[in-house]
C-alpha positions as CSV (number, residue, x, y, z in Angstrom):
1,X,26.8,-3.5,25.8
2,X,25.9,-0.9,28.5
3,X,27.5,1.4,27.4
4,X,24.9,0.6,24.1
5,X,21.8,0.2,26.3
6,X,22.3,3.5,28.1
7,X,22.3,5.5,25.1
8,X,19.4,3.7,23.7
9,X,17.6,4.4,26.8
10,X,18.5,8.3,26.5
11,X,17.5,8.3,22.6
12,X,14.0,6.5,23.7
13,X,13.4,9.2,25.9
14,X,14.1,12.2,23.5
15,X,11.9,10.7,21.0
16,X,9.4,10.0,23.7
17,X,9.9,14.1,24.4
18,X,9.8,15.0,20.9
19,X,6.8,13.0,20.1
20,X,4.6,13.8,22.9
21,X,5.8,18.0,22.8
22,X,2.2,19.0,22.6
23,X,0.5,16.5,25.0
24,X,1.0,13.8,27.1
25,X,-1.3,10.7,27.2
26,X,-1.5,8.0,29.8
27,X,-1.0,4.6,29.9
28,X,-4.5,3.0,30.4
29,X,-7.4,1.0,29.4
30,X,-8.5,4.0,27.3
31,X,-5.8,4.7,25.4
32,X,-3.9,2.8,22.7
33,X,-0.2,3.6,21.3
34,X,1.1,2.5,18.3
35,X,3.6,3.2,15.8
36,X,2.8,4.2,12.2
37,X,7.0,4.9,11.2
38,X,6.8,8.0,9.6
39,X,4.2,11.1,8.8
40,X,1.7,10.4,6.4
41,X,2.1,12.5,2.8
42,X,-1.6,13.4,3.0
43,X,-4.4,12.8,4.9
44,X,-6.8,13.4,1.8
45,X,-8.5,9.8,0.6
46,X,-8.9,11.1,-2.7
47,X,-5.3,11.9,-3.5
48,X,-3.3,9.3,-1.0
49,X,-1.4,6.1,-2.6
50,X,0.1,4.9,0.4
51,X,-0.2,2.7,3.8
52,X,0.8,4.9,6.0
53,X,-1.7,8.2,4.9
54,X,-4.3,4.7,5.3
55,X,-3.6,3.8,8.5
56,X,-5.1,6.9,9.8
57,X,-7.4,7.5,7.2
58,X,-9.1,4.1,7.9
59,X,-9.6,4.4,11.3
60,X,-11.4,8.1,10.8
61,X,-13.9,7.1,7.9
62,X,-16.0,4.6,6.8
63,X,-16.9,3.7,2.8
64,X,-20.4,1.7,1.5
65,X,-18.8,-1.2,2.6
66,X,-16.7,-2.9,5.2
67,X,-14.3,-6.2,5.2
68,X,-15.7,-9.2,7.2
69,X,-12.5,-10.9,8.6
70,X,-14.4,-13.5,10.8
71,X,-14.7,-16.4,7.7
72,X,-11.6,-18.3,6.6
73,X,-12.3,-16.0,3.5
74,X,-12.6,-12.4,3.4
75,X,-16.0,-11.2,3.1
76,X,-18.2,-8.0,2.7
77,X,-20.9,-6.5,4.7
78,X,-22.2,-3.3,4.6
79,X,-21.3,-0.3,6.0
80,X,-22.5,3.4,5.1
81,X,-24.8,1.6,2.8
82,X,-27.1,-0.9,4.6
83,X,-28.3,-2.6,1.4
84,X,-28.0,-2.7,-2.3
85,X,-29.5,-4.0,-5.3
86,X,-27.6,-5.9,-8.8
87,X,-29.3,-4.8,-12.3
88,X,-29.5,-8.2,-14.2
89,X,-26.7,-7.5,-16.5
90,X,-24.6,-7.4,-13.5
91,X,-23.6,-4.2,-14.2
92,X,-25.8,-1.3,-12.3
93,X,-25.7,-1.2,-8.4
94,X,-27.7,0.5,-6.3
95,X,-26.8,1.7,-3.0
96,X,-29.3,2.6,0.5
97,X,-27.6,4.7,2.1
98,X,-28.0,4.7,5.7
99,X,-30.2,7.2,7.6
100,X,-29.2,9.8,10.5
101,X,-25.4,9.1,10.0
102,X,-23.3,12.2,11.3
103,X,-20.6,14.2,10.2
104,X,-18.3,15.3,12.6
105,X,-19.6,18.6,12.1
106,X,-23.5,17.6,12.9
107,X,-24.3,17.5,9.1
108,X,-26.2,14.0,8.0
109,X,-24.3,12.2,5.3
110,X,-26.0,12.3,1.9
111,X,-25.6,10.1,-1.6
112,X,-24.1,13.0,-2.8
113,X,-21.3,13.2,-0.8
114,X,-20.5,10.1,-2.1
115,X,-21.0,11.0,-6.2
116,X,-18.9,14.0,-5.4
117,X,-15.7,12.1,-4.1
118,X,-15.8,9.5,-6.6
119,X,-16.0,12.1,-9.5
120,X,-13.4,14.5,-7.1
121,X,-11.2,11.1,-7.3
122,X,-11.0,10.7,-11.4
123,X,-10.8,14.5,-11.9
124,X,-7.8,15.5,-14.1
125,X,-7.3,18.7,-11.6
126,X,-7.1,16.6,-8.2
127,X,-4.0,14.7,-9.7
128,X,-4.6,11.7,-7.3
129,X,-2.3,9.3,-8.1
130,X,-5.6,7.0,-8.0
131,X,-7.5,8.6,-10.4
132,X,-7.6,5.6,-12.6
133,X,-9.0,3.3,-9.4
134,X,-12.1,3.9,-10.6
135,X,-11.7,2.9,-14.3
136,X,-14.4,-0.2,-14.1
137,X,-17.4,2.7,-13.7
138,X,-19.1,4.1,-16.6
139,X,-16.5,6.9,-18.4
140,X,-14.1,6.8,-15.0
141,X,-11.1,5.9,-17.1
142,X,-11.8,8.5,-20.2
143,X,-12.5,11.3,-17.5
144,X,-9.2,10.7,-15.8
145,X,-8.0,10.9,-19.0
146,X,-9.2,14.3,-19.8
147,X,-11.2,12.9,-22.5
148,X,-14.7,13.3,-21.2
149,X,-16.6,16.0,-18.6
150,X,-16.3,14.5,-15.0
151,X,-20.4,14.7,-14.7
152,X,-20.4,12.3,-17.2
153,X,-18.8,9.3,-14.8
154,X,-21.4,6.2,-13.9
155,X,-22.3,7.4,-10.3
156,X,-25.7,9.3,-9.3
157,X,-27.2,10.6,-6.3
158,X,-31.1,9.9,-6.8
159,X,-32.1,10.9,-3.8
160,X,-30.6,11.9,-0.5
161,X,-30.5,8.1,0.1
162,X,-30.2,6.3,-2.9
163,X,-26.5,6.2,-4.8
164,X,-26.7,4.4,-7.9
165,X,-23.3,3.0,-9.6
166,X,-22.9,1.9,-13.7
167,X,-20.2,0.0,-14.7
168,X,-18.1,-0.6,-17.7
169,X,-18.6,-4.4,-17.5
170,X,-19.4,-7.1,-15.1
171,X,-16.7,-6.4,-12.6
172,X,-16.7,-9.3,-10.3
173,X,-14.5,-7.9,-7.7
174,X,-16.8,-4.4,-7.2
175,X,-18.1,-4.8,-4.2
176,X,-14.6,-5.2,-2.8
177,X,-13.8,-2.5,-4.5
178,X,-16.0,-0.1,-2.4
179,X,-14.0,-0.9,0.9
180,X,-11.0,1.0,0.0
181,X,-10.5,4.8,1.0
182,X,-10.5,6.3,-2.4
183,X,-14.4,5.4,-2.6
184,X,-15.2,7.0,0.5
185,X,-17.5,10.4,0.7
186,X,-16.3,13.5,0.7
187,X,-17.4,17.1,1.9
188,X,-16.6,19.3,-1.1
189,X,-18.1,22.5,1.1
190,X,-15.3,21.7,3.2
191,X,-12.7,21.1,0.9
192,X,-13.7,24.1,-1.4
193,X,-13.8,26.3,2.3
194,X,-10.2,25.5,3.1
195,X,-8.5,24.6,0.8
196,X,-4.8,22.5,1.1
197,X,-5.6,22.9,4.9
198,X,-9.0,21.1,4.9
199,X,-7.2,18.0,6.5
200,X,-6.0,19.8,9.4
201,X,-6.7,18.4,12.7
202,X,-9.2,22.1,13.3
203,X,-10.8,22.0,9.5
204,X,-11.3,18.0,8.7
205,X,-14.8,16.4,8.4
206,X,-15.2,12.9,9.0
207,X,-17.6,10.1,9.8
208,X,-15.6,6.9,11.1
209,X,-15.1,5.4,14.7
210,X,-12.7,7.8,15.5
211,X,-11.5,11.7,14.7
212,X,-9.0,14.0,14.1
213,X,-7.6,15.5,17.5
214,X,-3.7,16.6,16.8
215,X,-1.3,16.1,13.8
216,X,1.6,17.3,15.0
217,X,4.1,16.6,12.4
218,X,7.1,14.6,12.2
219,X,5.7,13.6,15.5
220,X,2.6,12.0,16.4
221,X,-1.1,11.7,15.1
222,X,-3.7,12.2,18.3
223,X,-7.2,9.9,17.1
224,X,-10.4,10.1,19.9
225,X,-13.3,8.2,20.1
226,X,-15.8,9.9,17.6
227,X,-19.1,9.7,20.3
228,X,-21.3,9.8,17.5
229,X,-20.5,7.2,15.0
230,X,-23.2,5.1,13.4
231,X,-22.0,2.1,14.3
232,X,-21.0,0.4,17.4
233,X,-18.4,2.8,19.7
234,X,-14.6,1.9,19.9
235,X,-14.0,0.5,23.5
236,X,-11.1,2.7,23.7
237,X,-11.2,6.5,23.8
238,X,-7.6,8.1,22.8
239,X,-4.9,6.5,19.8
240,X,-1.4,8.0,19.9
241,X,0.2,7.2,16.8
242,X,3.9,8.1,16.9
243,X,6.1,8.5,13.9
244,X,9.4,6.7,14.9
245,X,11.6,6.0,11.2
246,X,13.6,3.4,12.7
247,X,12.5,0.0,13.1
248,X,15.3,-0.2,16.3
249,X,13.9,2.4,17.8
250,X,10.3,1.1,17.4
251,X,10.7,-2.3,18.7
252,X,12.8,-0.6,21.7
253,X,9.9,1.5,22.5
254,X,7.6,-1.5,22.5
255,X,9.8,-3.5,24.9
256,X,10.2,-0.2,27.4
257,X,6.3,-0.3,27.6
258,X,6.0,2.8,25.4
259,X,4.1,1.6,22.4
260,X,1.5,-1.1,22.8
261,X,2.0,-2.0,19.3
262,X,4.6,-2.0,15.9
263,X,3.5,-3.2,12.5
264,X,7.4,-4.1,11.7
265,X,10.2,-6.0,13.1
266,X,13.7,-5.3,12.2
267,X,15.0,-7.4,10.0
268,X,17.6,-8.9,12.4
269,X,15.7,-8.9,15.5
270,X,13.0,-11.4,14.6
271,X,14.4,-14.8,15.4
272,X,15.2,-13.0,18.9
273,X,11.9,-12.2,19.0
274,X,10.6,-15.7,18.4
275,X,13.3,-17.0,21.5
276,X,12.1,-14.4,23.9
277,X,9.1,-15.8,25.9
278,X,8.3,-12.5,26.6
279,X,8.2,-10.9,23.2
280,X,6.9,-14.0,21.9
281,X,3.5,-13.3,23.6
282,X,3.6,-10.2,21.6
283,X,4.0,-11.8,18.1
284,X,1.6,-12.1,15.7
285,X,1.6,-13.8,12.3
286,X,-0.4,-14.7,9.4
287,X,-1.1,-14.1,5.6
288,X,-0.5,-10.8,3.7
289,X,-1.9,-10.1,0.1
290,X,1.4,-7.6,-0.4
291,X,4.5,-8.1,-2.7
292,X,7.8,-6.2,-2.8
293,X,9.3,-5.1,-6.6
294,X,11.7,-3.5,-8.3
295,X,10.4,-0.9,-10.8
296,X,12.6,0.1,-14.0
297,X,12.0,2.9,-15.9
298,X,11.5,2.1,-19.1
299,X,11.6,5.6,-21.0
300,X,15.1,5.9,-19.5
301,X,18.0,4.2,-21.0
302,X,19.5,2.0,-20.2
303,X,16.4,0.1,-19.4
304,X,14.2,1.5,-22.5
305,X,16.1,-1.8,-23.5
306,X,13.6,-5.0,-22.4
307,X,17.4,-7.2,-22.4
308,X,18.8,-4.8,-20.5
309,X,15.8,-5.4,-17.9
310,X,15.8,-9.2,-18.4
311,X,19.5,-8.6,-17.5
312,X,19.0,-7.6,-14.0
313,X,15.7,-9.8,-13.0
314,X,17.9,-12.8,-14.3
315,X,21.1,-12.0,-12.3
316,X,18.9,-11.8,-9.0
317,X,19.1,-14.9,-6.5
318,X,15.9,-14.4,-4.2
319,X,16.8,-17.1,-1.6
320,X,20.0,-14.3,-0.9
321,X,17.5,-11.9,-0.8
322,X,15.7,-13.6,1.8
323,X,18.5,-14.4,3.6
324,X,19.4,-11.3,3.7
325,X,16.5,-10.1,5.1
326,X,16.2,-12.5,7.5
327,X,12.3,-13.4,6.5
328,X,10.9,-16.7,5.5
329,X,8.7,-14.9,2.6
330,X,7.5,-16.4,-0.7
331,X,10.1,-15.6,-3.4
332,X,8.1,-14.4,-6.5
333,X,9.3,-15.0,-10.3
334,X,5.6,-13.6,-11.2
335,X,3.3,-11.2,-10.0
336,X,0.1,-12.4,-8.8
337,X,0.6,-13.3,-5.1
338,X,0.6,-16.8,-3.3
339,X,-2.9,-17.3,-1.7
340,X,-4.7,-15.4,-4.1
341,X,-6.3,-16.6,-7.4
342,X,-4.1,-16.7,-10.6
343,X,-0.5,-17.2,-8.3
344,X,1.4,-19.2,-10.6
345,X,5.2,-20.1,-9.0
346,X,6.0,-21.1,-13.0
347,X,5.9,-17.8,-14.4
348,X,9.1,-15.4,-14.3
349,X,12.6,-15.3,-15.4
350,X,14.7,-17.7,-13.1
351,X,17.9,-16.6,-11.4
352,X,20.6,-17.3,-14.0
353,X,23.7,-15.5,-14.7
354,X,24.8,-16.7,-17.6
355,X,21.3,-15.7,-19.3
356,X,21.7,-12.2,-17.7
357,X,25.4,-11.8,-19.3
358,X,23.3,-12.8,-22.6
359,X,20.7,-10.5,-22.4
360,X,23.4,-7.6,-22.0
361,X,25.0,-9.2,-25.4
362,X,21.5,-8.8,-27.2
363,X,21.2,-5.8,-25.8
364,X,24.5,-4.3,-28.1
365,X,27.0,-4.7,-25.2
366,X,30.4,-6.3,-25.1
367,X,33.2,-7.6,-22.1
368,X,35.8,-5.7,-22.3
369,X,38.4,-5.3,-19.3
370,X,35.7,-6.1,-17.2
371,X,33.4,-3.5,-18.1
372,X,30.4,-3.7,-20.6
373,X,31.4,-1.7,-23.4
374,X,28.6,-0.4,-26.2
375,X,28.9,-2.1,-29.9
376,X,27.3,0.7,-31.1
377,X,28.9,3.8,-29.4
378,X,32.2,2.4,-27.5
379,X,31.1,4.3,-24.5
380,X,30.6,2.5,-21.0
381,X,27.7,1.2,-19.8
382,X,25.6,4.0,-18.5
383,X,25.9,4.9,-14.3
384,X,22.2,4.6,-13.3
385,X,20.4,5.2,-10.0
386,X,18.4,2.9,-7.6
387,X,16.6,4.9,-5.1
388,X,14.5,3.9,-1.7
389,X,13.3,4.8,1.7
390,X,15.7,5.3,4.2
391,X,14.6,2.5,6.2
392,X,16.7,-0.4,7.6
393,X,14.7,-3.4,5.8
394,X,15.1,-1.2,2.6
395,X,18.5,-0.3,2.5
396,X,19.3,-4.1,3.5
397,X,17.6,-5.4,0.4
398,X,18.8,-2.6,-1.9
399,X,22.8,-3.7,-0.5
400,X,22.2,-6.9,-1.4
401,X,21.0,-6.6,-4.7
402,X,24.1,-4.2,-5.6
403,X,26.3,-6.8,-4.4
404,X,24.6,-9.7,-6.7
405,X,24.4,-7.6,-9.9
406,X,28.1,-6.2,-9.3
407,X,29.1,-9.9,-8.6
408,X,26.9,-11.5,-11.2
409,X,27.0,-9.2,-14.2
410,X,29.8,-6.5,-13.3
411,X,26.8,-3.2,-13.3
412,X,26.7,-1.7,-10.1
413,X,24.2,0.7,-9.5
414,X,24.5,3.5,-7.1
415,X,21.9,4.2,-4.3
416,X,19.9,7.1,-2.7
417,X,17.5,7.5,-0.6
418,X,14.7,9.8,-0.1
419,X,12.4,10.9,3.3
420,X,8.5,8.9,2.5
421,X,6.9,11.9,1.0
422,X,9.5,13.0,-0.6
423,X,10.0,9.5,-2.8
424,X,6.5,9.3,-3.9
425,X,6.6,12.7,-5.0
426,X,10.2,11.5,-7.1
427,X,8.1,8.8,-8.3
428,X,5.5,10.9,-9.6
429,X,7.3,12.9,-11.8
430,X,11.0,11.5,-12.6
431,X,11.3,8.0,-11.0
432,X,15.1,6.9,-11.6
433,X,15.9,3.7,-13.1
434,X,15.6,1.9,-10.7
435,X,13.1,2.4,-8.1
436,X,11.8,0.4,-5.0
437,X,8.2,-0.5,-4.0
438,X,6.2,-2.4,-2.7
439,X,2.2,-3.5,-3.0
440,X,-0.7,-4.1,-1.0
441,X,-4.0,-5.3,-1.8
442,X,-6.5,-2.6,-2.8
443,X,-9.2,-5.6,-2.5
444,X,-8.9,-9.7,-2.4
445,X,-8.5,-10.0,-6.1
446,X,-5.9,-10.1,-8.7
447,X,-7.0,-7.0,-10.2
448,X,-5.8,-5.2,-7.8
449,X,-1.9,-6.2,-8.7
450,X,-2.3,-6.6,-12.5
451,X,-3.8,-3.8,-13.1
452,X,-1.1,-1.3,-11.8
453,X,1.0,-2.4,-15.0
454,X,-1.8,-0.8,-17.2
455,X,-0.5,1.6,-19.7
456,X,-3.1,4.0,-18.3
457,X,-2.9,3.7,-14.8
458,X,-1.4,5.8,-12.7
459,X,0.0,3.6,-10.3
460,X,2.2,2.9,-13.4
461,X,5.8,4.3,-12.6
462,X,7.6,2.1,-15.0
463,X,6.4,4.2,-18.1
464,X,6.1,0.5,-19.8
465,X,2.8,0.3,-21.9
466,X,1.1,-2.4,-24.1
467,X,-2.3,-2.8,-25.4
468,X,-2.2,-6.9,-25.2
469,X,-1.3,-6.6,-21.6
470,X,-4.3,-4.2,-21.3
471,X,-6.4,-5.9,-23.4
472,X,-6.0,-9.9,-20.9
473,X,-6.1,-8.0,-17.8
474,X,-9.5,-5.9,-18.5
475,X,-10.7,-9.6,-19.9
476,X,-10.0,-11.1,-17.1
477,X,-11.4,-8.5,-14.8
478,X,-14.5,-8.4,-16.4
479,X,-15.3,-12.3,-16.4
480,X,-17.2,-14.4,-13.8
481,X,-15.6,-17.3,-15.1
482,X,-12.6,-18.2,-12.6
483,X,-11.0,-20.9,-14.9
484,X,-11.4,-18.2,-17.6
485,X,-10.1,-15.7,-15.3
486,X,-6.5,-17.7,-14.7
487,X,-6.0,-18.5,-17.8
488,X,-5.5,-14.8,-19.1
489,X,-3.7,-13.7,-16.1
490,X,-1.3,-16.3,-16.9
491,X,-0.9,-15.0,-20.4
492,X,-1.1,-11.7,-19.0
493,X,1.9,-12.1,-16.4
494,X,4.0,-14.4,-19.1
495,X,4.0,-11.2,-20.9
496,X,4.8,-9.1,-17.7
497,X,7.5,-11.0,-16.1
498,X,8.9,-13.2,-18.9
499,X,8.6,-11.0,-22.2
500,X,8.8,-7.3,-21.0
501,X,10.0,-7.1,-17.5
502,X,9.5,-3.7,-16.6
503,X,10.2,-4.7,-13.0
504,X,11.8,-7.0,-11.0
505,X,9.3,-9.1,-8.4
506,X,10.7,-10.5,-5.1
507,X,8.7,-11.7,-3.1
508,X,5.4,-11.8,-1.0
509,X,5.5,-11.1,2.7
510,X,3.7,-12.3,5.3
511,X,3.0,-10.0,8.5
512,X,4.9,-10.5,11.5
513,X,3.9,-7.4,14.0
514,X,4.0,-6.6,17.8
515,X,1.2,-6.6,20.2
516,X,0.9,-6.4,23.5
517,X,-1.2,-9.7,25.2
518,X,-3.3,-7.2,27.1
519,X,-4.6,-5.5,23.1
520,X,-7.8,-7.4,22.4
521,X,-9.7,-7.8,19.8
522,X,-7.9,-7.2,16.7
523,X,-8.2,-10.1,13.8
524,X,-4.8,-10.7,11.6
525,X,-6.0,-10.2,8.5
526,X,-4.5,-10.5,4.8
527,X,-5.8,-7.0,3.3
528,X,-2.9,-5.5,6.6
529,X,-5.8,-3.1,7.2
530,X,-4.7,-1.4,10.8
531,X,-8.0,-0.7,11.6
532,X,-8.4,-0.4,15.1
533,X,-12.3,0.2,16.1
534,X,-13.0,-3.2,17.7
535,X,-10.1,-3.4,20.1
536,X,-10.1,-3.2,23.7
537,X,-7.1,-2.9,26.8
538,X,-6.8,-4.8,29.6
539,X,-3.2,-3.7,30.9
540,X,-4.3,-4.9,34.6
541,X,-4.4,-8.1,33.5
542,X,-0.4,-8.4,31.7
543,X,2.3,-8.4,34.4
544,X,5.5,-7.4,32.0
């Protein structure tokens, strides 16, 4: 056990060295350090698709609106625009934007800035993997498409002031809609000045409550207080934001008094956690609008073959899984998540391996010698791949599930793993056959988890298409009616997770993150937005 701890300690302090190469920060009232695991892929808000490019991104910009988490309920109030205006068909807003908001640079921001990043966002040649976020505005889906001229898209600057949004339909979730980081302005004389390297800590523009100081990679992101935001100034002047992969080494930080917070607890370190009185003051808990799947892709055999799919959802026991884990999560059959409107626990193929073995007989396979053999061709069943993120909650979940399905139907499949950026890029392009993911809430609706499934969106790495799923989940998005609203996202996710499968849901988290007593001022909130603007240190008064 020494022997353990003294090597630990030695490994903190080289990635303590490694991280802080450049620059080294205090520890005081001023200055807040946190983990964010690995390096963010981009720092771009039109192209990123993932949590950790947000964390930073959030914290360095601002969009028309911002999330009030002070209700029971998440709300809205306004941000960059200090008012709007509803057409009475519900389906034209009109934005003010605020006056004498500054750029980092000095410049003022402008409606335009915003017209340009949302048509930048659905353009064919940015490639963002959110290109189709935007599909609820006025031609944003046939312009992502390729099928119509980006300056045909529903978004105008009238004035310098005035941004004016049409829509599709009455999309009742819009307004939440305009929170999220793809929506946010943009500075295309910046972006067109330099390039790939216009997020670089010297070239980046941005408005939010903090800035870009140093990204030095693989290492650590430097944020400082941005003097002249608009709104009211962080408390805090300097974030450190190292990039520590493993979980271990995280939480060991945090209990040395090197990072005052980590969004993730190893898996088997939690119930120690909730028995230490000292790390217990640290834990926080509450909701989290964010499920974890399994994507299959579907133009790849074997699992072109929806029995094949139905195969593996049925042969997977999520109580294991859980256990496994260690985490007292929801397990999901379907896909909406519990909390949110449309969660319906009696949705979904149920663990069941005799079913499984029958969905493999359907599918044209027979036992033989304990192998699935092919009717049709007499060759084995194929070898397929399940890749992930070499992170320890990841490669638990992924071990467990190879031991079910060899156990439960005799397949086994083999794993790899990929670094972050790397993956999503995989994922892009070629997923394997197996692929794991996870979601978080764009906004507080159901949208924002049904309509990754849509044959054209490009959050869709399953390949799987169909017009009736498109057809119930653009119904139900554009509908005021709630009642209405369930009713065809339960037809919409029968058809998802009970007739098609072209994933495997397992469950919704709930957060369970590290903070030190002496970090004030942050709310828990169920959209896991790290933003960090309102916070403020009192390390005087925390005796460790």
């Amino acid at each position: 056990m020494k022997k353990n701890q003294f090597l630990s300690l030695i490994f903190i302090v080289l990635i303590l060295s490694g991280c802080t190469a450049k620059t080294r920060y205090s520890f005081d009232d001023e200055t807040f350090h946190f983990d964010i695991s690995t390096e963010p892929p981009s720092l771009d808000w039109n192209t990123i698709s993932d949590t950790t490019s947000s964390n930073i991104v959030d914290n360095i910009m601002d969009g028309l609106t911002a999330y009030n988490f002070t209700k029971s309920e998440v709300g809205i109030t306004p941000a960059l625009a200090e008012s709007w205006t509803i057409s009475p068909d519900g389906k034209v807003y009109t934005f003010k934007i605020r006056k004498g908001v500054k750029w980092t640079d000095g410049a003022e921001l402008k409606a335009k800035h915003f017209a340009d990043g949302w048509k930048r966002l659905v353009d064919p040649k940015t490639a963002s993997p959110y290109a189709t976020y935007l599909s609820f505005v006025k031609n944003g889906r046939e312009i992502s498409a390729g099928k119509k001229p980006v300056d045909s898209m529903g978004v105008e600057a009238i004035d310098d002031y005035t941004f004016r949004v049409t829509l599709e339909n009455v999309t009742p979730y819009f307004l939440f809609a305009t929170t999220h980081g793809a929506t946010y302005p943009i500075r295309l004389d910046v972006v067109e000045k330099f390039g790939d390297k216009w997020t670089d800590a010297k070239n980046i523009v941005t408005l939010g409550p903090f800035k870009l100081k140093e990204w030095n990679h693989d290492k650590n992101i430097i944020l400082e207080r941005n003097d002249t935001y608009w709104g009211e100034k962080p408390k805090i002047k300097t974030m450190v934001a190292q990039m520590v992969l493993e979980t271990s080494t995280a939480l060991s930080l945090f209990e040395s008094g090197q990072l005052d917070h980590i969004q993730t607890i190893p898996n088997f370190e939690l119930e120690r956690v909730k028995k230490d009185p000292k790390l217990l003051q640290s834990l926080k808990t509450g909701p989290n609008f964010s499920n974890v799947y399994f994507g299959f892709n579907t133009r790849k055999p074997p699992f072109n073959d929806p029995n094949v799919r139905k195969a593996f959802a049925s042969s997977i026991d999520r109580v294991s899984v859980l256990k496994a884990i260690r985490r007292d999560f929801t397990p999901l059959l379907s896909w909406i998540p519990t909390g949110m409107l449309g969660y319906n626990s009696n949705i979904g193929l149920k663990f069941n391996p005799s079913n499984a073995k029958e969905y493999l007989r359907a599918a044209g396979y027979i036992e033989k010698n304990g192998k699935w053999i092919s009717k049709e061709s007499g060759k084995e069943f194929p070898k397929i791949r399940l890749a992930i993120t070499p992170n320890e909650s990841a490669k638990i979940l992924v071990e467990n599930l190879q031991t079910q399905w060899r156990n439960n139907i005799g397949i086994e499949p083999e794993l790899y793993f990929e670094e972050w950026k790397v993956y999503l890029r995989t994922l892009e392009l070629d997923p394997p056959e197996i692929f794991y993911m996870g979601w978080v809430a764009d906004y507080p609706d159901p949208d924002t988890f049904m309509q990754i499934f849509r044959s054209y969106s490009s959050d869709n790495r399953t390949g799987w298409k169909s017009a009736e799923y498109d057809r119930l989940v653009t119904e139900a998005g554009t509908t005021l009616d709630n009642g209405k609203r369930v009713s065809l996202y339960n037809s919409a996710q029968r058809l998802l997770a009970e007739e098609a499968n072209p994933f495997i849901p397992l469950y919704t988290s709930t957060q369970n993150y590290l903070m030190k007593p002496f970090v004030k001022g942050f709310i828990v909130n169920p959209m896991r937005q790290w933003r960090y603007s309102g916070i403020y240190l009192e390390r005087g008064s925390y005796k460790d």
